[in-house]
C-alpha positions in Angstrom: 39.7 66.7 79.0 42.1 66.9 81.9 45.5 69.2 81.5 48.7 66.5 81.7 51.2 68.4 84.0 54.9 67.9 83.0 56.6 66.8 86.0 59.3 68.9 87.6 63.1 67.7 87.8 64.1 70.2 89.8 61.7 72.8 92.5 61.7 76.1 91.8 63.5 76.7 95.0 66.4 74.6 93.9 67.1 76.1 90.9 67.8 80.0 92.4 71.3 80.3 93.3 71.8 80.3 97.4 72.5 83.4 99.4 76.0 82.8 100.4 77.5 84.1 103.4 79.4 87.2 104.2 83.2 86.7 104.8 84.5 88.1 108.0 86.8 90.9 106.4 83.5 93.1 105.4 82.1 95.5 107.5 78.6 95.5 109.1 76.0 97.3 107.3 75.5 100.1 109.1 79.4 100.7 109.0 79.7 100.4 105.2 76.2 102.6 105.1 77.6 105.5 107.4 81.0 105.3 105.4 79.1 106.1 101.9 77.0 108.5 102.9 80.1 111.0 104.0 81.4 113.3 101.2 85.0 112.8 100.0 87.3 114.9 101.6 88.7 116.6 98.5 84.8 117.4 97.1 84.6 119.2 100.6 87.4 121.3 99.9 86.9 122.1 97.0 83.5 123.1 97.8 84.9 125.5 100.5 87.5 127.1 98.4 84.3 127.8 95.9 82.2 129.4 98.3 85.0 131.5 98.9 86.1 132.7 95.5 83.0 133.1 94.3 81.8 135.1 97.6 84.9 137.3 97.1 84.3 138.1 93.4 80.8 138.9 94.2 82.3 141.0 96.8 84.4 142.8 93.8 82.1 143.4 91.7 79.8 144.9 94.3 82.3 147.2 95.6 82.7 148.3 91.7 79.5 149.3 91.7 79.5 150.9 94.7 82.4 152.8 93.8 81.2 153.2 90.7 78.1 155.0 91.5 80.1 157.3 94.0 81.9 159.0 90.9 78.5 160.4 89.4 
């Protein structure tokens, strides 16, 4: 017996929304790519001061053993 195939109203390709284009007022890819891929500038800072505080309490507490041991 032979399948009965529905006919179609509308192609497949009709029915998926179109790619619209880009307005002027974006930027190019690569632009908008190199621009979030760099850190924000207050995450960098306070990345620095970090590094630093934490370097200078390990200094602290190295120099507490240090003296520390001296005192034997």
């Amino acid at each position: 017996m032979p399948q009965t195939q529905q006919p179609k109203s509308q192609s497949e390709s009709e029915t998926q929304p179109k790619p619209e284009s880009q307005p002027l007022s974006q930027p190019a890819p690569t632009v908008a790519r190199r621009i979030e891929s760099k850190f924000p500038r207050g995450l960098i800072i306070r990345l620095v001061a970090y590094l630093f505080v934490g370097h200078l309490f390990a200094f602290f507490v190295y120099l507490l053993f240090v003296l520390g041991a001296e005192n034997q």
